[in-house]
N, C-alpha and C positions, 0 to 999 in steps of 0.2 A: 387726364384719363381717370387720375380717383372723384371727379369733382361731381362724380352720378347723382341723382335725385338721391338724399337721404331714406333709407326706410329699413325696416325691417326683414326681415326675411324668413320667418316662419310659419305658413299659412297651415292653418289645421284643416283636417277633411274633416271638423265636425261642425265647420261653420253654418247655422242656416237648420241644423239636424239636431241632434241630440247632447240635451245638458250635460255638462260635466263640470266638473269639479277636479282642479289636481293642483295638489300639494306638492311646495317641492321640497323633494328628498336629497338636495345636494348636503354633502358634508357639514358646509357652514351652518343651513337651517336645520339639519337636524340635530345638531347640538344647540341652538337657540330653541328647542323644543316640539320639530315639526311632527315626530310621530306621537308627540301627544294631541299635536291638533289634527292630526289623522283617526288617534280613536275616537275622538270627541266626535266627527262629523260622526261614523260608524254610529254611536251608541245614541247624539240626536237624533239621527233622521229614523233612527227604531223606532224612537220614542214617539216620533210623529207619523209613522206608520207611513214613512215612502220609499217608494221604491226602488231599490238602489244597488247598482253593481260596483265589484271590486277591479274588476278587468273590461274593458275596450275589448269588444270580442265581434264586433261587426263593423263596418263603417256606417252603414246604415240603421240602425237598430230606434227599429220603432215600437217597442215595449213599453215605452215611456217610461223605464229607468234609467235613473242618475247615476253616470260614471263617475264613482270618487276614488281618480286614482291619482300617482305618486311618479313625479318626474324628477328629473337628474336637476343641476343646477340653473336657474333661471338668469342667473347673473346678478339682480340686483341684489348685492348680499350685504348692504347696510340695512336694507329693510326685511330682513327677514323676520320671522318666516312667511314665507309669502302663498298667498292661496290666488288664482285663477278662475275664475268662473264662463264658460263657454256656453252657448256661442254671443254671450254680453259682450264678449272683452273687458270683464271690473277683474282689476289686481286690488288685491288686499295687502295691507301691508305690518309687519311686526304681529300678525294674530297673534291670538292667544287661545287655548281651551275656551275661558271663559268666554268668548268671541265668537263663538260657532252657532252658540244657538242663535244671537241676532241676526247673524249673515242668511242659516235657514229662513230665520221668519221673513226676511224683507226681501232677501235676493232669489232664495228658490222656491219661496210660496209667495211672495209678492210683489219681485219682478221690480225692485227697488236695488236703491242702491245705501249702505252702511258710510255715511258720509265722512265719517272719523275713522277708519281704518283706511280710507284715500292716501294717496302721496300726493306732498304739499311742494310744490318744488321751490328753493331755497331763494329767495331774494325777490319773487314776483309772489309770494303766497299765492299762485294758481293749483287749485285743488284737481288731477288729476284722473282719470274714474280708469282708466288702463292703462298698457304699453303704445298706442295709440295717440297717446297724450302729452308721454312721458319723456324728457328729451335723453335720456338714458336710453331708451329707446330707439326713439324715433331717429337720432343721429347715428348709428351704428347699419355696417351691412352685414348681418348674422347669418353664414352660411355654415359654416364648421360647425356654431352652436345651433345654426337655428331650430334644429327639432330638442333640442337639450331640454329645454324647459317644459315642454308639451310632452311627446311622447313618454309609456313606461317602459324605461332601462329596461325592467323584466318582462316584456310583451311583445315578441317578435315577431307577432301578425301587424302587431302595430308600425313596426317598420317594415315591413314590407308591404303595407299601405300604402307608406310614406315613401314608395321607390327604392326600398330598399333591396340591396342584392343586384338590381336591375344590370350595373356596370359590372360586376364581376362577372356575369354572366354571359354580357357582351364581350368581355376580353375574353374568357375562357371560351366562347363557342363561335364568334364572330372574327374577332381581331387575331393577329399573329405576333410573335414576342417584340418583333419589328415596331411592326405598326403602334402597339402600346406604347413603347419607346419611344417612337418617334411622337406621336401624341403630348408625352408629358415635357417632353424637351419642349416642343413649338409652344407649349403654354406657357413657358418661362418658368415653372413650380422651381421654388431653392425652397432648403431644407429650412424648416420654422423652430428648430430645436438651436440656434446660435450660431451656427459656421454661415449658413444661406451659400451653402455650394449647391449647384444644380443637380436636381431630383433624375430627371433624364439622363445627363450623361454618367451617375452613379449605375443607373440600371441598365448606361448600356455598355457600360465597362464589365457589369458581373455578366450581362447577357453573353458578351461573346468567349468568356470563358466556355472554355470545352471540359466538361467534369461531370460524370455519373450525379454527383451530389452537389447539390448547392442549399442555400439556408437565407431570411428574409427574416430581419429582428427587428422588432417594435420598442424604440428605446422611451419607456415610460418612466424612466427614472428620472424624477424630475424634483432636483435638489434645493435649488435656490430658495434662500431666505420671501417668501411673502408670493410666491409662484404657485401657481395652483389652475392653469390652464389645461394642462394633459388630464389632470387630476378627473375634473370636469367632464372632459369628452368623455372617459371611459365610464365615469359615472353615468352621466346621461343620454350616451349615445354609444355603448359597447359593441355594438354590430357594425357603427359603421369605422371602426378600429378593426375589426375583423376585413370587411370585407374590404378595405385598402392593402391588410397584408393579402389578400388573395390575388388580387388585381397586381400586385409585386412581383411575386410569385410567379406568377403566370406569365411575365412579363420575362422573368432570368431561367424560367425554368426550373423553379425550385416546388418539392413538395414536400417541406413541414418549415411551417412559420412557430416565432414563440414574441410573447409580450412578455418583458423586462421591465416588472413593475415594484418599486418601492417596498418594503412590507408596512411601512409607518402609513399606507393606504386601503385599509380594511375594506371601504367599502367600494374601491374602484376592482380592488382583486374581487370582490366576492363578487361584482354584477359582469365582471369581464368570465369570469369562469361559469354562472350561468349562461353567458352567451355564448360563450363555446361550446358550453352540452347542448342547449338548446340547437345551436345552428347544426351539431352533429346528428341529434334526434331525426332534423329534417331532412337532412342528405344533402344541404347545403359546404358542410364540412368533410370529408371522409372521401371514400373510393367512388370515381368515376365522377366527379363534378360536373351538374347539369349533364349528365349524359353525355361530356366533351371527353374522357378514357383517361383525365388528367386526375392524379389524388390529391389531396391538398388537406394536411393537418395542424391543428391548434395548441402550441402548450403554452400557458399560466405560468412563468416563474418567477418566486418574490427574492428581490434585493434584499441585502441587510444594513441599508442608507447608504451609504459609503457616496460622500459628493463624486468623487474620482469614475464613479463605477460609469456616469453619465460618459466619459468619455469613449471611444467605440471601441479599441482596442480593449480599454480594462473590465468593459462590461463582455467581452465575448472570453476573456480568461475567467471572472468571477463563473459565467455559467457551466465553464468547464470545468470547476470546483478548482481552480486555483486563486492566489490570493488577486486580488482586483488591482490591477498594476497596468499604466499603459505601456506598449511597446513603440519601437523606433518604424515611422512607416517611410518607403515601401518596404515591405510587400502591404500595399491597402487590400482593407478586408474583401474587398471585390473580385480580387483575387485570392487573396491567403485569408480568409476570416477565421468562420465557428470549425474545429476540428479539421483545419487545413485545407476548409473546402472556400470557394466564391461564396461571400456573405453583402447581404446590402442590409445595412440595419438605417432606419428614420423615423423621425420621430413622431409622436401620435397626431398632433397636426397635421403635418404633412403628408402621411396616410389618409386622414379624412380628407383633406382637399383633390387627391389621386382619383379617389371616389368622383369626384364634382368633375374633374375634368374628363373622365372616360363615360361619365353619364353626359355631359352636356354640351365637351368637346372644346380643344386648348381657345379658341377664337373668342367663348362666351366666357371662359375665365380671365384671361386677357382685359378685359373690358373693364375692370378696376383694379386699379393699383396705378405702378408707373410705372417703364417699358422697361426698367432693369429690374424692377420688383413688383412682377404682376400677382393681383389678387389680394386676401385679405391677411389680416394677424390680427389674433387673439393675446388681448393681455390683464393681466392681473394689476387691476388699478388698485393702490393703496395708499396709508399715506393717510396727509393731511389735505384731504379732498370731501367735498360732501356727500360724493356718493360713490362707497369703494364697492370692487366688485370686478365680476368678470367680464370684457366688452369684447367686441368684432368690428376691426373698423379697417377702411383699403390700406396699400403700403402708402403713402405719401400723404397721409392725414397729419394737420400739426395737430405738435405738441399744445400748442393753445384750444384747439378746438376740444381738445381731449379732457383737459385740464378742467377746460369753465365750462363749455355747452355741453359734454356727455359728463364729467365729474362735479358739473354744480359748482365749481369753485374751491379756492384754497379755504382750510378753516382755521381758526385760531384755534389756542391749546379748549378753549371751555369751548369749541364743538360751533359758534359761529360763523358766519359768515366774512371774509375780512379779507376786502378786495386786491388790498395792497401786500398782503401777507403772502405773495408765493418768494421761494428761494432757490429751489432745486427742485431734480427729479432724478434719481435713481433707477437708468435703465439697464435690467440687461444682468441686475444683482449682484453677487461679488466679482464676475465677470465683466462688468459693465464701466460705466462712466455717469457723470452725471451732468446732467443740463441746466444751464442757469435759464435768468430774462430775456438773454440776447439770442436764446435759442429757441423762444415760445415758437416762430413762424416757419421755423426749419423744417422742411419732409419728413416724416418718418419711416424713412426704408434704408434698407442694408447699407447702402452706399453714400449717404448724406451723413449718416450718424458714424461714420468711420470716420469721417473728414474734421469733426469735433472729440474724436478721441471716445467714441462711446461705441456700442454697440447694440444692435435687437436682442441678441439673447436668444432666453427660451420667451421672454414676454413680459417679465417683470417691471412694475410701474410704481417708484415709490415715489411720493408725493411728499415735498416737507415746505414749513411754512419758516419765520422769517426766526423762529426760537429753538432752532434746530443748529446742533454745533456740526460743522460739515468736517471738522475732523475729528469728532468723535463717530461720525458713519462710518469716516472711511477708517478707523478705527473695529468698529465692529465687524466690516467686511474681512479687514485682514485677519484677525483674528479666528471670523468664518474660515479662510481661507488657508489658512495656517494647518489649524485643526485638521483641516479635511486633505491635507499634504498626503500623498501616498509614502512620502519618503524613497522614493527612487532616486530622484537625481538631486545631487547637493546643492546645486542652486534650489529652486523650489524648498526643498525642507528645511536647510542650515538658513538660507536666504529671506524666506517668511516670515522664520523664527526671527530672525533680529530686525527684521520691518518690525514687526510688531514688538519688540522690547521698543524701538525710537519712537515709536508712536506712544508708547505705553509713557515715554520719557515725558513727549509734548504734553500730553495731558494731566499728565501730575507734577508738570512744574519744574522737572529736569534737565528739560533740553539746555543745550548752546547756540552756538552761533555755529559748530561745525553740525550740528545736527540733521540741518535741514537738505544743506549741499550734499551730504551723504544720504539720508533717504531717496533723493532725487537717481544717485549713483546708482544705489542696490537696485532699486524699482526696476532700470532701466536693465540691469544684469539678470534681473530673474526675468524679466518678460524677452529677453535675447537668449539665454542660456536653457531653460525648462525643456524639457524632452516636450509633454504634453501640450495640447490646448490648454488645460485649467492651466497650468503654470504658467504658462505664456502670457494669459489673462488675471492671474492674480493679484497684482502690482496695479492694473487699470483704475479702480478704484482712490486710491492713494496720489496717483499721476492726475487725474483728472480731477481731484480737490486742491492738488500743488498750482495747479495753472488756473484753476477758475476763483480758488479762492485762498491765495496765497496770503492775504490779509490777516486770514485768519487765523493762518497758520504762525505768520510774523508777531501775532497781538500773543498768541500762547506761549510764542519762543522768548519775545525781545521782553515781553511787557508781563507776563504772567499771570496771563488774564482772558478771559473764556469770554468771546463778547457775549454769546448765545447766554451766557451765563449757566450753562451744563456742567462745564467740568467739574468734578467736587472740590478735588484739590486745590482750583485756583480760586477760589470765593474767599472772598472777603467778607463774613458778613459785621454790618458797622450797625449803631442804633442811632436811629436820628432823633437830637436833642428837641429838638420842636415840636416831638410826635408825642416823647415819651414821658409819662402821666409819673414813672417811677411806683407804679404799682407792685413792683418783686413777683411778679407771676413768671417771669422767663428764669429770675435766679432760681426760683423753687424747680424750673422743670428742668432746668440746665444738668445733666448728668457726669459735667467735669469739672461744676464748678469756675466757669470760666467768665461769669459775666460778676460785676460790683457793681453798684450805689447805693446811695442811700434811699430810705422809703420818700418817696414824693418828692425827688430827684434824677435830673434822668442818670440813666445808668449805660456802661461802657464794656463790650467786650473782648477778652485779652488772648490778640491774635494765636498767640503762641499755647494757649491751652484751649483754642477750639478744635473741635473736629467736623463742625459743618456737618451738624446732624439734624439740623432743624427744628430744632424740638422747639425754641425759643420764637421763631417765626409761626408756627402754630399756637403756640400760648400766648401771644400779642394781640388782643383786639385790637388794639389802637394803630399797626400796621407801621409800629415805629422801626418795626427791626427791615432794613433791607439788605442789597446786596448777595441775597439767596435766591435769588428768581431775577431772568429776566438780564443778566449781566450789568445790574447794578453797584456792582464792586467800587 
């Protein structure tokens, strides 16, 4: 079912019409510098006296000025900052300031192309001129994001262009809370935020609550380590986060929605709460929606990070200004939720895909993925991959296809290509599990990756290559995972905490021989005993390196020794006599004194007063010192 013609999915109404120009403004590129190559275009194209707008304010706009505007995340976020030029299709890639004016002279006065700002794709050096081209591209089906990259977050003619509103409007004046219901159930939609319980029978659990008030929460809290998918939507597509809580809403009977958004997300709050004044301006939001007699309102509220808060119960106490703690369910929020009333809170994905299916109907969403997990996910590629970033691909894409045709390939540490060098994947973040070789061809939906000990997650994709120590991950996962304990229930808190002293042991060299069998024990007690999800899930990580890569774990316990050659404390480093010239440049930089020989002799370092600080492997030309990279010990 997911094996559809690959393509894209973002068709712009400016194809064929009028130029444009847009920058993206995702998080990633504008801290790689994209609002400075936004005023550069502004202050060239003065300079050249063209003519030039800052907003999309028709579809058709025949003035013969140049749209230079400013979109949400495009995805490819290794080559940032990325610039667009329409209706060409040329992606630019990594610009700079000083990049603007060439791109004006040859692309928008002469209809050229900047052949060095191209993307070159990794192992065939074919020089690419768009998305078009691009297999980053061209392999993904981008519906959730696909206006993300194009349209302006801040330009709400602009989406409703694009279709926007269209489905809310259908529900609110067309369909009955039934029929929406029943709608989203026949499309299969499960929640994209990590449980994947079904979106339907949530909404029709709070539906047939009987209660004056009911409430519809947008859980944007989106905590995981290298996750930045919700982040994304609301960045570059905040209406259509809107108008899925509407379509919710209207769905349970509820009239006042809220987005539960991070505050460590500046720029997804601030283009989410333009889009709520805006939709309110319009009378899109407010009293009487579409002239159906139904009200429906928006509030904005920022998190204070808290991992925990992601969980549903603890994010509806936080907003009640209590401490962010979860509670024992039932009573599910569907019936007991925000202030004692029927609450359906889901998550920002999930919301936008509601949109697709009340626009286009459960039968046309259906049509990719795979019959237990229809339709797409979005996930945050990272990692030691060529090309990290944000993708869209159906539920039963492998993990290989993900990895080498949309990610370009595993890379070595210096940034190459290096075909042999994959090791794992980290799905799914401290929650997660992680995937070896034997799991390249496995589906990727809810129900395949349960069966290997892992899970979907919110969408997290860490990618590591063959010099990654897998229990120093799952090392930092628990740790994550420690930290972010609500402390409610003793298993989780007391339970974490001493995962992570034994792990803290493996790695610097303390374990035993009882050590291992008792990590194996606790794991198994916090993920049976934890009141919440995160607890439940926090041990995953840890369990899913015990079994895939127990190797590893026996070379750090039995042998003392880090193959990845990561751990600090187990290095060895030695000087190899046949390298070393005995030139005394390591004694001079040595800071403990820990290394002897004579001058133009080789020279010896004395285990016991090193600290594995390196200093002596940088002052080596001669590349005598090993055992400090690479698990050469």
């Amino acid at each position: 079912m997911h094996m559809m013609e690959q393509t894209t999915n973002h068709p712009d109404p400016l194809m064929g019409a009028q130029r444009r120009v847009i920058l993206c403004a995702g998080t990633g590129c504008v801290a790689n510098g994209a609002m400075k190559v936004y005023a550069a275009f502004q202050e060239r194209m003065q300079a050249y006296n063209l003519p030039f707008t800052l907003e999309l304010r028709e579809e058709n706009d025949n003035s013969g000025k140049t749209a230079v505007t400013r979109s949400g995340c495009q995805g490819f976020c290794q080559m940032g900052p990325l610039v667009t030029i329409l209706p060409e299709n040329i992606l630019y890639n990594q610009v700079k300031p000083a990049d603007v004016e060439e791109i004006i002279a040859v692309s928008l006065l002469g209809n050229g192309v900047v052949e060095r700002l191209l993307y070159i794709e990794p192992g065939t050096e074919h020089t690419c001129k768009g998305t078009d081209d691009i297999p980053f591209y061209t392999r993904q089906q981008r519906f959730v994001l696909g206006d993300c990259g194009i349209i302006d977050p801040d330009n709400l003619d602009e989406y409703l262009r694009n279709g926007g509103y269209r489905a809310a409007k259908k529900a609110f004046v067309q369909m009955s809370q039934e029929e929406i219901c029943t709608e989203i159930s026949e499309s299969g939609l499960r929640g994209r935020g990590g449980g994947g319980f079904p979106t339907g029978r949530k909404w029709e659990a709070a539906r047939r609550q009987v209660d004056d008030k009911k409430y519809v929460i947008c859980n944007a809290d989106e905590g995981d380590p290298g996750a930045f998918m919700n982040r994304s939507v609301m960045e570059g597509n905040p209406h259509s986060v809107i108008e899925g809580l509407m379509i919710a809403a209207r769905a349970i009977g509820a009239d006042e929605t809220l987005v539960y958004v991070r505050a460590e997300y500046p720029l997804a709050v601030q283009r989410m709460r333009r889009a709520v004044k805006d939709a309110g301006e319009r009378g899109i939001l407010g009293k009487n929606v579409f002239g159906s007699g139904f009200n429906i309102s928006c509030e904005i509220m920022e998190g204070a990070g808290a991992f925990v808060c992601g969980e549903e119960t603890a994010m509806i106490a936080s907003i009640e200004g209590q401490r962010g703690m979860p509670r024992p369910k039932p009573p599910f929020p569907a019936e007991s939720g925000l202030w004692g009333k029927p609450t359906i809170i889901n998550n920002v994905e999930t919301l936008a895909h509601a949109v697709r299916i009340i626009r286009e109907g459960a039968v046309r969403f259906r049509e990719l993925g795979t019959p237990a997990s229809p339709g797409t996910k979005t996930f945050a590629l990272t990692g030691h991959v060529a090309n990290t970033g944000l993708i869209e691909v159906p539920f039963g894409t492998t993990l290989r296809e993900i990895v080498y045709n949309i990610g370009g390939g595993i890379t070595a540490d210096d940034g190459s290509i290096d075909p042999a060098g994959f090791k794992a994947v980290q799905i799914g973040g401290p929650s997660g599990g992680c995937l070896t070789k034997d799991h390249l061809d496995l589906p990727m939906d809810f129900d395949s990756l349960r069966t290997v000990g892992a899970m979907v997650g919110s969408g997290g994709l860490v990618a590591m290559n063959q010099g990654t120590c897998m229990v120093a991950v799952a090392r930092f996962f628990m740790e994550f995972t420690q930290r972010e304990s609500c402390g409610k229930c003793v298993l989780c808190r007391e339970g974490t905490r001493q995962m992570l002293a034994m792990m803290d042991d493996i790695i610097e060299g303390k374990a035993d021989e009882t050590t291992l069998p008792l990590l194996r024990e606790l794991a198994l007690a916090v993920q049976k005993g934890s009141l919440c999800g995160l607890g439940k899930t926090a041990p995953n990580p840890v369990l899913s390196t015990l079994r895939h890569f127990a190797d590893e774990y026996e070379a750090h316990v039995k042998d003392k020794v880090c193959p990845a050659g990561q751990c600090k404390a187990l290095l060895k480093p030695w000087i190899n006599a046949e390298k070393c010239k005995g030139c005394g440049k390591c004694v001079k930089k040595c800071p403990v004194e820990a290394i002897s020989g004579e001058l133009k002799q080789p020279h010896a370092i004395d285990q016991e007063k090193c600290i594995k600080c390196g200093a002596c492997l940088l002052s080596c030309k001669f590349g005598a010192v090993e055992g400090l990279q690479g698990g050469h010990a």
